[in-house]
C-alpha positions as CSV (number, residue, x, y, z in Angstrom):
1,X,0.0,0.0,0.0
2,X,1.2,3.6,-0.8
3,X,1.6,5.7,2.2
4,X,3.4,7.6,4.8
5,X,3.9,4.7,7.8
6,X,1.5,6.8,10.1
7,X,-1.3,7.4,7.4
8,X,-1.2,3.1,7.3
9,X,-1.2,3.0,11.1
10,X,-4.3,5.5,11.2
11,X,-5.8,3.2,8.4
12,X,-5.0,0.1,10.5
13,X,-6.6,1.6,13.5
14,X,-9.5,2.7,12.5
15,X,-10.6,-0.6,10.6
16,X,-9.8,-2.3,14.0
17,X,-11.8,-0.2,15.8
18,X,-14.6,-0.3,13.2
19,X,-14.6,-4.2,12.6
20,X,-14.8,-4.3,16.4
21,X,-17.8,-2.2,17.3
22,X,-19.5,-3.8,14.1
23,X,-19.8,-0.7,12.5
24,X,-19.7,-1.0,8.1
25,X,-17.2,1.1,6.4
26,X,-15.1,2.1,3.2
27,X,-11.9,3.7,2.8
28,X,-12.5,6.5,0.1
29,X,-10.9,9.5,-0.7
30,X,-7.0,10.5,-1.8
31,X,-5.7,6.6,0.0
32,X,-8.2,5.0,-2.1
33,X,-7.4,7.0,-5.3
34,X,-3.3,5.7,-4.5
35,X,-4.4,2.2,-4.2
36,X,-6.6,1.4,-7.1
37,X,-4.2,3.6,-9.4
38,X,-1.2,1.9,-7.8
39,X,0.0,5.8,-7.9
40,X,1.1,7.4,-4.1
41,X,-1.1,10.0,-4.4
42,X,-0.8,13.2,-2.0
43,X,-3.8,13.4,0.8
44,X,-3.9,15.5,4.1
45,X,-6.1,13.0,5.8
46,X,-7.1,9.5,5.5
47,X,-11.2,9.6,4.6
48,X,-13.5,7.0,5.6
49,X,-17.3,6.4,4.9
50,X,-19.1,5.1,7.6
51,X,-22.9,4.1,7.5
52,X,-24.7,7.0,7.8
53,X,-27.2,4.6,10.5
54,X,-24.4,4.1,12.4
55,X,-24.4,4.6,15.9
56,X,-22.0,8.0,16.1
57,X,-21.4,8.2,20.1
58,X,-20.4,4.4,20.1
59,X,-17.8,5.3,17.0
60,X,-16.5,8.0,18.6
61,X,-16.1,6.4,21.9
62,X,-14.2,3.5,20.4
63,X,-12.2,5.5,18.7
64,X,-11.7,7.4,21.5
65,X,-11.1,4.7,23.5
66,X,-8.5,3.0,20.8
67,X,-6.6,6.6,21.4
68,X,-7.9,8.6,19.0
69,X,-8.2,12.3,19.9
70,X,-11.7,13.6,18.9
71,X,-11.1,16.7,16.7
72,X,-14.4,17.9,15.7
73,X,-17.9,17.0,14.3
74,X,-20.3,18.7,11.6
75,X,-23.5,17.5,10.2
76,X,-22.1,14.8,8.0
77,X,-18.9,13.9,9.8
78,X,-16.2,13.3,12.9
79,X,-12.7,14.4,12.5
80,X,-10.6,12.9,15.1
81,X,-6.4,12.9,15.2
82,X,-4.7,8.9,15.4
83,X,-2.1,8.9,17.8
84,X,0.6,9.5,15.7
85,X,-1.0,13.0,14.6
86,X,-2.1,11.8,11.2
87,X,-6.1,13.2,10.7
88,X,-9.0,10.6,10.1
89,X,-12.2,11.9,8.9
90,X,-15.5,9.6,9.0
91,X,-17.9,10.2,6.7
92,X,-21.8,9.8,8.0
93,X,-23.7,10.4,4.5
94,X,-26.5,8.3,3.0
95,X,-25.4,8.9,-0.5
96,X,-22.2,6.5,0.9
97,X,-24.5,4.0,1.8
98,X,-24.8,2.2,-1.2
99,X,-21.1,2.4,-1.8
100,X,-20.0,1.1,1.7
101,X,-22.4,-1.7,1.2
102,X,-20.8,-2.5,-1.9
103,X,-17.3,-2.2,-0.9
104,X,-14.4,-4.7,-1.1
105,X,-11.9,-6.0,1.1
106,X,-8.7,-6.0,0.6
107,X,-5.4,-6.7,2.7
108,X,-2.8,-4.2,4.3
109,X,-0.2,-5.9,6.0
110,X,-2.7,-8.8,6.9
111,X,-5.1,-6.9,8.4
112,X,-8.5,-6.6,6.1
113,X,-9.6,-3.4,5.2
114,X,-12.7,-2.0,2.8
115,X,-12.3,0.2,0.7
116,X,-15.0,1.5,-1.8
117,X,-15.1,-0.6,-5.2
118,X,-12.9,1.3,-8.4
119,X,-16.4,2.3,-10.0
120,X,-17.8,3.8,-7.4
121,X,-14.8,6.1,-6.4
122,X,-14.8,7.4,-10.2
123,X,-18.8,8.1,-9.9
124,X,-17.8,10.0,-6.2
125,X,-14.8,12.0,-7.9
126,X,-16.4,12.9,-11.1
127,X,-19.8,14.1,-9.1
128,X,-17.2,16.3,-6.6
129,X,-15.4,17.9,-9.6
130,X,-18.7,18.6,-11.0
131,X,-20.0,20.6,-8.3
132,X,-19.6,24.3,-9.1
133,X,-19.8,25.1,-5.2
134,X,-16.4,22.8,-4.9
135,X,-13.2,24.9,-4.6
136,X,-11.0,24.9,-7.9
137,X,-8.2,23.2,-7.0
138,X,-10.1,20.4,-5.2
139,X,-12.1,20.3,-8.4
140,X,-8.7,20.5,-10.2
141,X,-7.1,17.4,-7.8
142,X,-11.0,15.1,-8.4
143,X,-10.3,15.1,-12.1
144,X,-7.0,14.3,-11.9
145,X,-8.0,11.2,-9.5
146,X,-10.3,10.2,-12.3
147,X,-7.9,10.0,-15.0
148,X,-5.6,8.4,-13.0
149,X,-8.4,5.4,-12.0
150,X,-8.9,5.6,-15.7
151,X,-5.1,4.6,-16.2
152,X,-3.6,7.7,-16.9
153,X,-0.5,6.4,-14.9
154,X,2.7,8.5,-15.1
155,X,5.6,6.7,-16.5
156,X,8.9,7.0,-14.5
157,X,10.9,7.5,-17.5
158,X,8.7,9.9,-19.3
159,X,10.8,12.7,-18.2
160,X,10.0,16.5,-18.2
Protein backbone atom coordinates (compact mmCIF):
# COMPACT_ATOMS: atom_id res chain seq x y z
CA UNK A 1 0.00 0.00 0.00
CA UNK A 2 1.21 3.63 -0.78
CA UNK A 3 1.55 5.65 2.22
CA UNK A 4 3.36 7.57 4.80
CA UNK A 5 3.87 4.68 7.82
CA UNK A 6 1.48 6.83 10.08
CA UNK A 7 -1.28 7.36 7.39
CA UNK A 8 -1.19 3.14 7.34
CA UNK A 9 -1.15 2.99 11.11
CA UNK A 10 -4.30 5.47 11.23
CA UNK A 11 -5.79 3.23 8.36
CA UNK A 12 -5.02 0.06 10.47
CA UNK A 13 -6.55 1.56 13.52
CA UNK A 14 -9.53 2.72 12.51
CA UNK A 15 -10.59 -0.58 10.58
CA UNK A 16 -9.76 -2.32 13.98
CA UNK A 17 -11.84 -0.24 15.75
CA UNK A 18 -14.61 -0.26 13.21
CA UNK A 19 -14.60 -4.21 12.60
CA UNK A 20 -14.78 -4.31 16.41
CA UNK A 21 -17.82 -2.22 17.28
CA UNK A 22 -19.55 -3.80 14.09
CA UNK A 23 -19.85 -0.74 12.48
CA UNK A 24 -19.71 -0.96 8.09
CA UNK A 25 -17.24 1.05 6.43
CA UNK A 26 -15.10 2.07 3.25
CA UNK A 27 -11.92 3.72 2.81
CA UNK A 28 -12.53 6.51 0.13
CA UNK A 29 -10.88 9.45 -0.70
CA UNK A 30 -7.03 10.46 -1.75
CA UNK A 31 -5.70 6.56 0.00
CA UNK A 32 -8.22 4.99 -2.07
CA UNK A 33 -7.37 6.96 -5.27
CA UNK A 34 -3.35 5.74 -4.55
CA UNK A 35 -4.39 2.24 -4.21
CA UNK A 36 -6.59 1.40 -7.06
CA UNK A 37 -4.20 3.60 -9.38
CA UNK A 38 -1.15 1.90 -7.82
CA UNK A 39 -0.01 5.79 -7.88
CA UNK A 40 1.10 7.44 -4.09
CA UNK A 41 -1.12 9.96 -4.38
CA UNK A 42 -0.79 13.19 -1.99
CA UNK A 43 -3.79 13.45 0.76
CA UNK A 44 -3.95 15.52 4.06
CA UNK A 45 -6.07 13.01 5.84
CA UNK A 46 -7.06 9.52 5.52
CA UNK A 47 -11.18 9.64 4.57
CA UNK A 48 -13.47 6.99 5.63
CA UNK A 49 -17.33 6.44 4.85
CA UNK A 50 -19.09 5.09 7.60
CA UNK A 51 -22.91 4.15 7.52
CA UNK A 52 -24.69 6.99 7.80
CA UNK A 53 -27.17 4.56 10.52
CA UNK A 54 -24.38 4.12 12.36
CA UNK A 55 -24.35 4.61 15.93
CA UNK A 56 -21.99 7.95 16.11
CA UNK A 57 -21.36 8.15 20.14
CA UNK A 58 -20.35 4.37 20.06
CA UNK A 59 -17.82 5.34 16.98
CA UNK A 60 -16.46 7.98 18.58
CA UNK A 61 -16.07 6.44 21.88
CA UNK A 62 -14.23 3.46 20.36
CA UNK A 63 -12.21 5.53 18.73
CA UNK A 64 -11.66 7.41 21.54
CA UNK A 65 -11.13 4.67 23.48
CA UNK A 66 -8.51 3.05 20.81
CA UNK A 67 -6.59 6.63 21.36
CA UNK A 68 -7.85 8.64 19.04
CA UNK A 69 -8.24 12.25 19.88
CA UNK A 70 -11.75 13.62 18.90
CA UNK A 71 -11.12 16.71 16.66
CA UNK A 72 -14.40 17.91 15.66
CA UNK A 73 -17.92 16.98 14.31
CA UNK A 74 -20.32 18.68 11.57
CA UNK A 75 -23.48 17.47 10.16
CA UNK A 76 -22.09 14.83 8.04
CA UNK A 77 -18.90 13.89 9.75
CA UNK A 78 -16.19 13.34 12.85
CA UNK A 79 -12.74 14.44 12.50
CA UNK A 80 -10.64 12.89 15.05
CA UNK A 81 -6.36 12.87 15.19
CA UNK A 82 -4.66 8.88 15.37
CA UNK A 83 -2.10 8.93 17.79
CA UNK A 84 0.60 9.54 15.68
CA UNK A 85 -1.03 12.99 14.62
CA UNK A 86 -2.10 11.81 11.24
CA UNK A 87 -6.11 13.20 10.67
CA UNK A 88 -8.98 10.60 10.06
CA UNK A 89 -12.18 11.95 8.95
CA UNK A 90 -15.50 9.63 9.05
CA UNK A 91 -17.92 10.18 6.71
CA UNK A 92 -21.84 9.78 7.97
CA UNK A 93 -23.68 10.38 4.52
CA UNK A 94 -26.54 8.27 3.05
CA UNK A 95 -25.43 8.90 -0.46
CA UNK A 96 -22.22 6.53 0.88
CA UNK A 97 -24.51 3.95 1.78
CA UNK A 98 -24.76 2.20 -1.22
CA UNK A 99 -21.08 2.45 -1.77
CA UNK A 100 -20.03 1.13 1.73
CA UNK A 101 -22.36 -1.74 1.24
CA UNK A 102 -20.85 -2.55 -1.91
CA UNK A 103 -17.32 -2.17 -0.91
CA UNK A 104 -14.37 -4.70 -1.11
CA UNK A 105 -11.94 -6.03 1.14
CA UNK A 106 -8.72 -6.01 0.62
CA UNK A 107 -5.44 -6.68 2.66
CA UNK A 108 -2.79 -4.20 4.27
CA UNK A 109 -0.21 -5.88 6.02
CA UNK A 110 -2.66 -8.76 6.95
CA UNK A 111 -5.12 -6.94 8.43
CA UNK A 112 -8.51 -6.59 6.12
CA UNK A 113 -9.65 -3.44 5.20
CA UNK A 114 -12.70 -1.95 2.79
CA UNK A 115 -12.33 0.18 0.65
CA UNK A 116 -14.98 1.49 -1.80
CA UNK A 117 -15.13 -0.63 -5.22
CA UNK A 118 -12.89 1.30 -8.36
CA UNK A 119 -16.41 2.30 -10.03
CA UNK A 120 -17.81 3.83 -7.44
CA UNK A 121 -14.78 6.13 -6.44
CA UNK A 122 -14.82 7.45 -10.21
CA UNK A 123 -18.80 8.06 -9.90
CA UNK A 124 -17.78 10.01 -6.23
CA UNK A 125 -14.76 12.03 -7.87
CA UNK A 126 -16.39 12.88 -11.07
CA UNK A 127 -19.78 14.10 -9.10
CA UNK A 128 -17.21 16.29 -6.58
CA UNK A 129 -15.38 17.89 -9.60
CA UNK A 130 -18.70 18.60 -10.97
CA UNK A 131 -19.96 20.59 -8.34
CA UNK A 132 -19.64 24.27 -9.06
CA UNK A 133 -19.77 25.12 -5.15
CA UNK A 134 -16.42 22.85 -4.92
CA UNK A 135 -13.15 24.92 -4.58
CA UNK A 136 -11.01 24.93 -7.90
CA UNK A 137 -8.16 23.19 -7.00
CA UNK A 138 -10.14 20.41 -5.23
CA UNK A 139 -12.09 20.33 -8.45
CA UNK A 140 -8.70 20.52 -10.22
CA UNK A 141 -7.15 17.41 -7.80
CA UNK A 142 -11.01 15.08 -8.36
CA UNK A 143 -10.33 15.15 -12.10
CA UNK A 144 -6.99 14.29 -11.89
CA UNK A 145 -7.96 11.23 -9.51
CA UNK A 146 -10.27 10.24 -12.29
CA UNK A 147 -7.95 10.00 -15.02
CA UNK A 148 -5.59 8.43 -12.96
CA UNK A 149 -8.36 5.40 -11.96
CA UNK A 150 -8.87 5.56 -15.67
CA UNK A 151 -5.09 4.63 -16.20
CA UNK A 152 -3.56 7.65 -16.87
CA UNK A 153 -0.47 6.40 -14.90
CA UNK A 154 2.69 8.46 -15.12
CA UNK A 155 5.60 6.72 -16.48
CA UNK A 156 8.88 6.98 -14.46
CA UNK A 157 10.87 7.46 -17.55
CA UNK A 158 8.75 9.90 -19.25
CA UNK A 159 10.77 12.70 -18.22
CA UNK A 160 10.05 16.51 -18.24
Amino acid sequence: MAGTPDKVAALLDTARTLDAIGTPYALVGGVAVGIHSGVPRATADTDIAVLSTADRDKVREALTGAGFRFTGEFRHSANFRHPSGEPVQLVFAAVFDPMVQRAESFEVTGVPVRIIRKADLIDMKERAAADPSRRRSKALRDQSDVELLRGDVPDPDEGW
